[in-house]
C-alpha positions in Angstrom: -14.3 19.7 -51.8 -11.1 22.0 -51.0 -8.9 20.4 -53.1 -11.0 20.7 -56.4 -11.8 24.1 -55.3 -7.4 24.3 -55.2 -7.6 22.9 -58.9 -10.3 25.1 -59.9 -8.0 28.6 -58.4 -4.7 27.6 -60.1 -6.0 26.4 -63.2 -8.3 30.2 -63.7 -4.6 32.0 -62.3 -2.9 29.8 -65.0 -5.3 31.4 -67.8 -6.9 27.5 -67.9 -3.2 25.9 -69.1 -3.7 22.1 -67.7 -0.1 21.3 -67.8 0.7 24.3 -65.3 -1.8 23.6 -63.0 -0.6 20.3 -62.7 3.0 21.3 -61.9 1.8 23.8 -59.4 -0.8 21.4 -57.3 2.0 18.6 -58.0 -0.5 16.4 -59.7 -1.0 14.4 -62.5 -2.0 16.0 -65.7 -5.2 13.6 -65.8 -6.1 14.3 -62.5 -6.6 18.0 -63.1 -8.4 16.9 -67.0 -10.5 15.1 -64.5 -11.4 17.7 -61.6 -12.1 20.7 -64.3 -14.2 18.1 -66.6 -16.2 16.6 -62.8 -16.3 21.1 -62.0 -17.7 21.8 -66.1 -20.2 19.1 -65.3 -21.4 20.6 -61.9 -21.1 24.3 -62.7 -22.2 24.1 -66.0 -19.6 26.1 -67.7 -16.9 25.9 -70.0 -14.2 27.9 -68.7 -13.8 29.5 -72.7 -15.9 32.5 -71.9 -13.3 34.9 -69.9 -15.8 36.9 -68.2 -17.1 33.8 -66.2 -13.8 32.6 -65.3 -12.9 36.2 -63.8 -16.2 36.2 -62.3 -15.5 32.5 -60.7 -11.9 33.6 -59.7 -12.7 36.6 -57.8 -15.6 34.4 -56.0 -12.8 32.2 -55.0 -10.9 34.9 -54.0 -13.5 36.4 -51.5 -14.8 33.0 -49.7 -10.9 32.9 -49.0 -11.1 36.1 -47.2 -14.6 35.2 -46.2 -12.3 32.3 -44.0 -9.8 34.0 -43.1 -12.1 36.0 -40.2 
């Protein structure tokens, strides 16, 4: 879903802070605890270990230019 995969970009640019990706997506701070505990489930990751989260970013990063042709 797009707007987990939303959730998923700002909180890795936010360097995994909850309460900023919540301001950002203008959502509730539960709703994002939600989404990245419903994303650590699926992915199976913990987004503690920085070189997965940079990896996961930068995948993010090229399916949106991926998109954009």
């Amino acid at each position: 879903r797009d707007d987990y995969l939303k959730t998923l970009r700002l909180y890795l640019e936010s360097g995994c802070k909850v309460q900023q990706t919540a301001e950002t997506n203008s959502l509730h701070r539960n709703t994002v605890n939600y989404r990245i505990r419903k994303m650590r489930d699926i992915l199976g990751c913990d987004f503690q270990n920085g070189k997965q989260n940079f990896l996961l970013l930068m995948a993010l990063y090229i399916k949106t230019l991926i998109e954009k042709k």
